[in-house]
Each structure stands twice: as C-alpha cells, then as structure tokens.
ZAMARGU-4260 file (C-alpha; in steps of 0.2 Angstrom, whole numbers, plus 5000, padded with zeros to 4 digits):
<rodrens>
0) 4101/4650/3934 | 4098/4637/3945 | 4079/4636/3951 | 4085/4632/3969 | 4096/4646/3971
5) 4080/4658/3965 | 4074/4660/3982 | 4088/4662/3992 | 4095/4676/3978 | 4077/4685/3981
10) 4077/4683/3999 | 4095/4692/3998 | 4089/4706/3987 | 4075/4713/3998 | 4088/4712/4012
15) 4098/4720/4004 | 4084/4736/3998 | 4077/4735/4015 | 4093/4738/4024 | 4099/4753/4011
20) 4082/4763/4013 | 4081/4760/4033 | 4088/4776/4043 | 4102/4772/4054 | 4092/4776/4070
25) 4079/4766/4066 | 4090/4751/4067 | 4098/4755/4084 | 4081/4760/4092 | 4073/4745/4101
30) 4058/4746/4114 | 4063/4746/4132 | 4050/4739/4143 | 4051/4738/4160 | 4048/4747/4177
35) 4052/4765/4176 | 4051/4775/4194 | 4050/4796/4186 | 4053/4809/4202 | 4048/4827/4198
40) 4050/4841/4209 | 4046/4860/4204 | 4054/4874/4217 | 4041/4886/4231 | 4052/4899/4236
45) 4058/4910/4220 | 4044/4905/4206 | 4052/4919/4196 | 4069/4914/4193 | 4063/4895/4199
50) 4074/4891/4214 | 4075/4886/4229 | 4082/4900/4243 | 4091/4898/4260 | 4094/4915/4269
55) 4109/4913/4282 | 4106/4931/4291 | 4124/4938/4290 | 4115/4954/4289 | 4116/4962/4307
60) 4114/4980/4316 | 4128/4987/4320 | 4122/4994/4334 | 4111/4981/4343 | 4102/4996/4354
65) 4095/5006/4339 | 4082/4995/4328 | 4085/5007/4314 | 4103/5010/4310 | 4111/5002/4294
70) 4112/4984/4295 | 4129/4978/4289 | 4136/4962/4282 | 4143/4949/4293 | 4155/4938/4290
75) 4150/4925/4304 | 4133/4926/4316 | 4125/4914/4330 | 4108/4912/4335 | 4115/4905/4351
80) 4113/4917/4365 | 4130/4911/4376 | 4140/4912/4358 | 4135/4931/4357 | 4145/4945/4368
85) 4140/4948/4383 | 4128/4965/4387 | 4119/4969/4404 | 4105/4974/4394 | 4104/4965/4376
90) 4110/4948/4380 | 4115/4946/4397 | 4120/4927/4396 | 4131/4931/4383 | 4149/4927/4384
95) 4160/4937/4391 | 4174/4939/4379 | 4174/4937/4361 | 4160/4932/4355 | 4151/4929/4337
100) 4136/4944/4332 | 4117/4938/4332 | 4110/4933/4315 | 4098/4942/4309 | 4081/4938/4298
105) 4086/4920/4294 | 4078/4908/4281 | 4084/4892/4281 | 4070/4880/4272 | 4071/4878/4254
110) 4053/4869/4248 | 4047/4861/4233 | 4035/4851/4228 | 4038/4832/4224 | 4029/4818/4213
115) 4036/4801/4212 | 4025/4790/4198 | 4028/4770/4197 | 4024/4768/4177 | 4014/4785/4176
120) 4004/4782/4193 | 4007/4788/4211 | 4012/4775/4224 | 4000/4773/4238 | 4004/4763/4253
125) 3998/4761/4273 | 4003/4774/4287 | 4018/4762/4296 | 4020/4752/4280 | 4040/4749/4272
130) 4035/4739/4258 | 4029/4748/4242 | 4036/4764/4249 | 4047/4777/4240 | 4064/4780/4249
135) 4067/4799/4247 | 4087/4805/4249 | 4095/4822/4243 | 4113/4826/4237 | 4119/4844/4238
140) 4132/4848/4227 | 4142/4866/4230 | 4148/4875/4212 | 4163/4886/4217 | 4173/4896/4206
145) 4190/4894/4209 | 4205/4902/4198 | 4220/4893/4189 | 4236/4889/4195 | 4249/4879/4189
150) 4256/4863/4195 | 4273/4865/4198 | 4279/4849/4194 | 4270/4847/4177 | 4265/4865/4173
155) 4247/4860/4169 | 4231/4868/4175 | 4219/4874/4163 | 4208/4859/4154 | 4211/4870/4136
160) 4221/4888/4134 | 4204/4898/4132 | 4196/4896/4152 | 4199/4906/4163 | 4190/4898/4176
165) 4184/4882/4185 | 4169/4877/4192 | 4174/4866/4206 | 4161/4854/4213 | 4159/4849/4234
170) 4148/4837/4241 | 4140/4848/4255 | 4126/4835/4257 | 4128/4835/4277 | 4124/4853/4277
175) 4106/4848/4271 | 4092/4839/4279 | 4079/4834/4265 | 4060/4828/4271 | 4047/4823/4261
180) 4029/4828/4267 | 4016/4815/4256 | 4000/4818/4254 | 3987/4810/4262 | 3972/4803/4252
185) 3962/4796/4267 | 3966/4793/4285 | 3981/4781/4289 | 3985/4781/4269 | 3998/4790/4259
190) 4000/4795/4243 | 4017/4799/4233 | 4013/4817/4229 | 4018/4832/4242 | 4031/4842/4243
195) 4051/4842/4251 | 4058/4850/4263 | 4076/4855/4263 | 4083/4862/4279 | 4100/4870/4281
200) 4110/4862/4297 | 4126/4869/4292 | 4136/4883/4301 | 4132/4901/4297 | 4147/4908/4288
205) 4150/4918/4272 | 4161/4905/4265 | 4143/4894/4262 | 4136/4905/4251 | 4136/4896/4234
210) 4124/4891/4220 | 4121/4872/4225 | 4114/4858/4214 | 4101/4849/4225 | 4101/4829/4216
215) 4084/4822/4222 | 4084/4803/4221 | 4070/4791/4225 | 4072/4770/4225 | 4057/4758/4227
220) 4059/4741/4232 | 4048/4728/4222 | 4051/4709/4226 | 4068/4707/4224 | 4069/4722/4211
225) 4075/4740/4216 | 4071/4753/4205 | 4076/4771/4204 | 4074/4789/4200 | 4080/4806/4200
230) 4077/4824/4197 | 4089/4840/4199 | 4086/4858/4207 | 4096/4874/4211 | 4095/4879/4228
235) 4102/4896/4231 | 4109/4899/4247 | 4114/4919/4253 | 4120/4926/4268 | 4106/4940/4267
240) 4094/4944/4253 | 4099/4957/4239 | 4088/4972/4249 | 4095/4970/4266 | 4087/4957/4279
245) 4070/4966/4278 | 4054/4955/4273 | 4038/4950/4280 | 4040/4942/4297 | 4029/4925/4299
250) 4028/4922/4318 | 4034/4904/4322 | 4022/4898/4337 | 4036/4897/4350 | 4037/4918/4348
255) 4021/4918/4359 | 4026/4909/4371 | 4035/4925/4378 | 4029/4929/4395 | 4023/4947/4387
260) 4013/4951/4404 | 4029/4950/4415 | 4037/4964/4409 | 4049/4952/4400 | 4067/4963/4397
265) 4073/4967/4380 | 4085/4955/4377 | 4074/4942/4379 | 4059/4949/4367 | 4073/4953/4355
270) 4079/4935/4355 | 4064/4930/4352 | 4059/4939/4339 | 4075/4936/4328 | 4076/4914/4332
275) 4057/4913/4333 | 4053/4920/4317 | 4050/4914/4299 | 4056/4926/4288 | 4049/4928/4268
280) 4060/4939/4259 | 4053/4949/4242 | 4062/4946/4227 | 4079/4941/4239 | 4090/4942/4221
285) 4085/4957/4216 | 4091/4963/4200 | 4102/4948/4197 | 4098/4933/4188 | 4113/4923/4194
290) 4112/4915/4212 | 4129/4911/4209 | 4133/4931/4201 | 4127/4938/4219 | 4135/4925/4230
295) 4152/4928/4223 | 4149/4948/4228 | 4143/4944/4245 | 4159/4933/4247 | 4170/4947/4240
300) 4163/4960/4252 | 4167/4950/4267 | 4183/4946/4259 | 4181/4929/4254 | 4195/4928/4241
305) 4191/4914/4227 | 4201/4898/4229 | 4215/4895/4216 | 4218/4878/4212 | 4224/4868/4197
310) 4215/4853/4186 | 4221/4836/4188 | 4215/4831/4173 | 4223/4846/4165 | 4229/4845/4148
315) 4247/4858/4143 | 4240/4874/4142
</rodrens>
C-alpha cells in the first residue's frame, strides 16, 4: 500500500469505530449556554390537593331574615346593594324590582408563592427602578367539557371514534388580576422572591365555575436582550365550597368601620359582614380530588347544561 495513503486509511478507521460505538444521543446532545430566567411558583390555598381556590358565594339563605335556615345554590348573586331586591328592613336601597340575591361567603384571591432566578440567583433591584426588573403577567386558561356534535356539512366531530368528550380551552385572562408582592431585603431594595396574588374581577355567575390553567410568565430586559420564563398552576374556581359557605371569617379592616355605637340597622351590619369579610374555607373540595369533578355538579345543579360543539380539526369518526 502506498505509505501516503496510511494515514488517511487510519484517520478513517477510528472515525469509523468512534462513530459505530457512540450512542445516538450523545451525538445530538450539545451544551447550551446562555441566560436562562427559571420562574417557580408553588400554590397557598389548598396545600393538600396543591391548588389555588377562588370561592364565588353562589351559596345564599333563602330567607335572608333567619341566619340559620339552609343556604341554597344560586345561580347568579351581587355584592352590590342597589342590584339586590329591595326590603324595608334587609336592604332598603335595593331595587325595586327584580333584582339579583346577595352573595354570600365569598373568596376571591388565589395566592401562591413566586421565585424568579437569573442563572440560579434572585434579581435584586432599587424601589422605582425598571431596568433589571422582572415583568410579571398571568394567562388563565378555562378547561370546559363540551360534548360532540357533528358538522353537518362534513360529518366530522370527534378527533378519533373512542372520545367521548372534549376539553375545550378559553382564554378567561381578563377575569383575573395577577400581582406580584416581592420581598424586600433592605429598605428601598427588592428582591425576586414573594408571592402572587391572583384576584378574580369577573362577574359572579355559575357558568364560571371551571378548573383553569393559571400560565405565569416572567420577561427581563438585559441590554438589548429579553429573556423569558414560565411556570403553570391550577386555580380552582367554585361557586361555594363543597360544605356549604361556612368557614372561618377573617374580618377585613373596613368591617369596623361600622358605626356599632349608633344603633346601626340590620341591613347595614349584615352587608357588612358578608362584603367586608375574608372568608377561609376548610377542605372547600371535600371528598373530591377533581376541581374540575365538583365544578361540573355545581353547574349541573344550577342547570348549566354542557356545551356541545364539534372539532375543527376532526378526523372521520
């Protein structure tokens, strides 16, 4: 053999017993460096089943005079005094006709606790600062089951013959009202570690009652570099809690502000104590594991039907 062809006949064979003894992964796997922005967030409210709980107070007395007759579902209720019907003695500056029932117990903040970390460390920045400070935005995502129908122009509505039913997905973000509360390490600094607050806005109505997917994203500006991060939760919103509305009352500060010494009336003590209170609610899913199992029966009692709907995606049944 020719002697100048020896090292380029050896250089070929080791490639050759390299490559045939080197796993496939090992050849795709390559080292990635670069900024990495890691948000975690654990849920406060049901540590048990590890979610996040909103309480909308659809649970109301049917009699509003007698504190201890059964409180019943509701399909719809107001904490706004003109919105609710009128009485001479309960709520007389409610309106005259028609009219929505008071909630009752309500708990509408969902909190968990929040880290952001810039390469494995926590961000610190000024009080008033905007450079070096994580942005903090929520997306809510709504998971409804919905039965099949059919198009009628193609016939098609199931993704393969076996389901039976569809999870359908709706962006209920403006519902929600995320805040971030950062620690703070000295005076006038703060540090990316804390917990979020998520605040229900929306309107309080059966037909919101739903196992939601709570997307928390974070975005830091460095330079003329933007990096980001996310985390996911379930926040588990009911119209009451599985045992009825009661819990242990935590009295917000406007609740004193009621002139008890005047001989205040009824209706106004009775407001008071329903709009200014904080409600905690023990064990609000009782025996169910599924926020979504004991949503759907809260709907079906107040006579939410499920939505039927077909795939558009569907493939031939």
């Amino acid at each position: 053999m020719n002697s100048k062809l020896l090292p380029v006949v050896a250089a070929f064979l080791i490639l050759v017993c390299v490559l045939g003894i080197t796993p496939a992964t090992y050849a795709v796997t390559r080292a990635v460096i670069g900024p990495q922005l890691v948000v975690t967030t654990i849920p406060e409210d049901d540590q048990i089943n590890k979610k996040g709980m909103i309480i909308l107070g659809l649970a109301v007395p049917a009699n509003p005079l007698d504190p201890v007759e059964q409180w019943v579902p509701a399909q719809v209720c107001t904490t706004d005094p003109a919105q609710a019907p009128y009485d001479p003695v309960t709520n007389p500056t409610g309106a005259t006709s028609g009219g929505l029932p008071f909630c009752g117990p309500q708990d509408l903040l969902s909190q968990h606790k929040l880290l952001v970390t810039y390469n494995g460390q926590t961000l610190r920045w000024r009080d008033g600062d905007t450079a070096g400070v994580p942005l903090i935005t929520c997306n809510v995502l709504e998971k409804d089951k919905v039965n099949f129908i059919n198009d009628p122009k193609k016939n098609v509505g199931k993704q393969f013959p076996t389901e039976n039913l569809m999870t359908k997905l709706v962006d209920v973000s403006d519902k929600f009202v995320c805040k971030p509360r950062w620690k703070s390490p000295a005076p006038g600094t703060l540090e990316s570690a804390g917990v979020l607050d998520v605040y229900y806005i929306g309107p309080y109505d059966i037909h919101w009652a739903a196992d939601n997917v709570l997307v928390v994203e974070a975005s830091l500006t460095i330079g003329r570099t933007v990096v980001f991060g996310s985390d996911i939760q379930d926040i588990c919103l009911l119209g009451y809690a599985f045992y009825g509305p009661f819990g242990v009352p935590i009295m917000k500060p406007e609740f004193w502000t009621v002139d008890w010494n005047a001989n205040s009336p009824f209706w106004e003590l009775a407001n008071a104590y329903l709009r200014d209170t904080h409600w905690v609610f023990v064990n609000p899913l009782g025996p169910f594991s599924s926020c979504e199992d004991l949503a759907l029966i809260q709907r079906d009692i107040a006579g939410v039907e499920l939505e039927q709907a077909g795939d558009p995606v569907a493939l031939e049944a």
